[in-house]
C-alpha positions in Angstrom: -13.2 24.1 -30.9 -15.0 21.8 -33.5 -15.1 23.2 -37.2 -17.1 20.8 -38.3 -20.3 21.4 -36.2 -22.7 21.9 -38.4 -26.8 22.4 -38.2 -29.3 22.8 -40.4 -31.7 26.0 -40.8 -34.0 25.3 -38.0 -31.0 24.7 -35.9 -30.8 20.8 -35.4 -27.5 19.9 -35.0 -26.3 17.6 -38.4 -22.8 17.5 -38.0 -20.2 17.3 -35.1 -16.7 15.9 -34.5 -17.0 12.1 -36.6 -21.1 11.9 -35.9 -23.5 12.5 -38.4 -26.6 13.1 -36.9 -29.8 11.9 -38.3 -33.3 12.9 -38.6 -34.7 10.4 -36.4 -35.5 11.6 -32.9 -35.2 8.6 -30.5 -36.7 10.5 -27.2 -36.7 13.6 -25.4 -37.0 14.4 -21.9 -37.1 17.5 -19.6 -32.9 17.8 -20.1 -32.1 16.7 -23.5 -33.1 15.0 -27.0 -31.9 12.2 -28.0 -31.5 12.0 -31.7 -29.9 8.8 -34.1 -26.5 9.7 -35.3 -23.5 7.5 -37.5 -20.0 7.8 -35.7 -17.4 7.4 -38.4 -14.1 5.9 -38.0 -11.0 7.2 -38.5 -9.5 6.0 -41.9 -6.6 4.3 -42.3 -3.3 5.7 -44.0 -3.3 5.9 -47.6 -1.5 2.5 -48.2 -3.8 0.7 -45.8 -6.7 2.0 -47.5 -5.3 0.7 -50.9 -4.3 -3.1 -49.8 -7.7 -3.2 -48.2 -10.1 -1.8 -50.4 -8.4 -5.0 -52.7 -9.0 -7.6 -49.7 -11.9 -6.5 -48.1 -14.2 -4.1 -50.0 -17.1 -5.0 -48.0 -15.5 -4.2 -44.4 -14.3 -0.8 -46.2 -17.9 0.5 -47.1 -19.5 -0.8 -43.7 -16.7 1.3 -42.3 -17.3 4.4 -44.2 -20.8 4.4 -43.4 -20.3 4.4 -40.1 -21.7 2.2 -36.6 -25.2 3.6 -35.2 -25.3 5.4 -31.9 -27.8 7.4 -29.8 -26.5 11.1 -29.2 -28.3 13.5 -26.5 -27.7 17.1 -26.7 -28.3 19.4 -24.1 -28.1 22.9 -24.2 -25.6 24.1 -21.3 -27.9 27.7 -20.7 -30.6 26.0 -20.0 -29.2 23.8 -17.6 -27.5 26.3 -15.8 -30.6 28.2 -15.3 -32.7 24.8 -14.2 -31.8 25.0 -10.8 -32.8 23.3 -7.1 -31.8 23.8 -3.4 -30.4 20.8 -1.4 -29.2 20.7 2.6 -26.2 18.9 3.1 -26.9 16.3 5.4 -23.7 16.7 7.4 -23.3 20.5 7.8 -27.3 21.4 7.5 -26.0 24.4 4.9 -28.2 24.9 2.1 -27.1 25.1 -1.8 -27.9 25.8 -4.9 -27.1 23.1 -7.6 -28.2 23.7 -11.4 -29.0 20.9 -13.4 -25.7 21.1 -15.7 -23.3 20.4 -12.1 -26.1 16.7 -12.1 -25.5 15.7 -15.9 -21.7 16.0 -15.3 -22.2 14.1 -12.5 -24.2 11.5 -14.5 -21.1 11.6 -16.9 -18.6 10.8 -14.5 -20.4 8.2 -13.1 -21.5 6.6 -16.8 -17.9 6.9 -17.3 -16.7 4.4 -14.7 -19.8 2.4 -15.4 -18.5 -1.1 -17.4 -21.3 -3.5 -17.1 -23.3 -6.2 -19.8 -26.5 -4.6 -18.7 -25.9 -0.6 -18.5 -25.7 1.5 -22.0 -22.1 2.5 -22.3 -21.2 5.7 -22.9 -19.1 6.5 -25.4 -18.1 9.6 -25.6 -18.8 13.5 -24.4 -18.4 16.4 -27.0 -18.4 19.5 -25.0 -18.5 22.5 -27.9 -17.0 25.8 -27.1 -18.6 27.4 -29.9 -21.7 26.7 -29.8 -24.5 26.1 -26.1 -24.5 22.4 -27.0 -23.4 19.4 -24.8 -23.4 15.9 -26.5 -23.4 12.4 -24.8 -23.0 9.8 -27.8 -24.5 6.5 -26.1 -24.6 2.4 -27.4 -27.5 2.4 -29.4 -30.3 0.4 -28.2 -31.8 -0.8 -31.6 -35.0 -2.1 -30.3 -35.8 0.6 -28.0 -38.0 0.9 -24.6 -38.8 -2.6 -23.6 -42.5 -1.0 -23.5 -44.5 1.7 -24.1 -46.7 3.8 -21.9 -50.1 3.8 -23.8 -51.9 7.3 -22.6 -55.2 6.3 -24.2 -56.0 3.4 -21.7 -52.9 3.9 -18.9 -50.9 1.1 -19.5 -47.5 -0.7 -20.6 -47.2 -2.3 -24.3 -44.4 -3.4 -26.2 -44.7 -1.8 -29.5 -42.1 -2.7 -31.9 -41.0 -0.4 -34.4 -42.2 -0.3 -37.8 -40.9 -3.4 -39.8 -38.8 -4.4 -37.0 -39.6 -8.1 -36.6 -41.3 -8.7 -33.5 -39.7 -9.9 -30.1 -40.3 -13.7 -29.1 -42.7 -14.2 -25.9 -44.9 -11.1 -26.6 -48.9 -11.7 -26.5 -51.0 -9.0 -27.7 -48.5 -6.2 -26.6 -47.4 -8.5 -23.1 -44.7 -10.6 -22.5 -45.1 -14.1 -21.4 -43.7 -15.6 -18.0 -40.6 -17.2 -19.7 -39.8 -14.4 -22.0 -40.2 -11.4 -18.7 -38.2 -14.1 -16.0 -35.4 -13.4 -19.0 -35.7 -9.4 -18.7 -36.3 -9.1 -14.7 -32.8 -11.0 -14.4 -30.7 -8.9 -16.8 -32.6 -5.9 -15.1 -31.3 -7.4 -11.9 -27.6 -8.0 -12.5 -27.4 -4.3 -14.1 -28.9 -3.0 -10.6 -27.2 -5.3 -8.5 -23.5 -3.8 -10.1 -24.8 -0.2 -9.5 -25.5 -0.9 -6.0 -22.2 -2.7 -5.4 -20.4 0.8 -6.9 -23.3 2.9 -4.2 -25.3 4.2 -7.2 -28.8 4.6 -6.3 -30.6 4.7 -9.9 -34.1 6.4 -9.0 -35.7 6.6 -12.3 -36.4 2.9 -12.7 -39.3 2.7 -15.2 -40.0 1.0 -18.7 -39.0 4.0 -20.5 -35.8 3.5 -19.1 -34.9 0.0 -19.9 -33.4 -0.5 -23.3 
């Protein structure tokens, strides 16, 4: 389906449809990896191209290069052999679900989801040619709002290196003002899931963006 899905000799993908995917891992979880990718834009028709690489050269190159976005890739065989047991409530029958039949429904849902507050997803590559399943997401640039520290148990923000540092953090903590801020927008992204009868389940800092 894609010709231009491309990966490299340990068999990260590098390439696929307009993302270039980058060697930055962002996370990685029982289901997926999340790696850094560019997505390109289309480019304009030849005469475009010429009257704006005259106007507005700087627009052009930012363009070429490409906006940031998080991709996760699953691998569709190892989904389909993850698999669980659930009774539906109604009938009391038993079945079997894998864990690719969840992460479409996790796409169908992120697909109707609109909100300020939830990551938009923007699109789903779904390769024939290959076992891979991509979700390209916004990219969060500052990542997890904190950090479970293993060493001592407990929740830092850590900023990445050379970032500069968010306002209201003391010695890895935010202060009352600042987390009052965070707790509402966290709030007003659950509140709209619950109004569309989403349950989210997997509420943690890891998870907030």
């Amino acid at each position: 389906m894609m010709d231009d899905e491309k990966f490299d000799d340990f068999g990260n993908v590098v390439r696929v449809g307009d993302l270039t995917v980058l060697d930055e891992t962002l996370g990685s979880g029982a289901f997926a990896t999340v790696r850094l990718a560019r997505r390109h834009k289309p480019k304009d028709n030849a005469n475009n191209g010429m009257v704006q690489k005259n106007q507005n050269h700087g627009k052009e190159e930012a363009e070429e290069n490409g906006e940031l976005v998080a991709v996760k890739v699953f691998s569709k065989s190892l989904l389909k052999r993850m698999r669980t047991m659930e009774r539906n409530s109604a009938t009391r029958k038993v079945r079997v679900r894998t864990a690719l039949e969840k992460v479409e429904r996790e796409i169908a849902l992120m697909k109707a989801m609109r909100h300020p507050n939830i990551v938009s997803l923007l699109d789903v590559i779904d390769s024939e040619e290959s076992d891979s399943l991509y979700m390209v997401l916004e990219y969060m640039p500052r990542g997890e709002i904190m950090t479970y520290c293993e060493e001592n148990g407990t929740f830092r923000r850590i900023d990445k290196p050379g970032a500069q540092p968010l306002e209201g953090v003391i010695d890895g903590h935010f202060d009352e003002p600042h987390a009052a801020l965070y707790f509402v927008d966290i709030l007003h992204g659950l509140a709209y899931l619950h109004q569309n009868g989403i349950c989210h389940r997997d509420l943690k800092p890891e998870n907030i963006l």
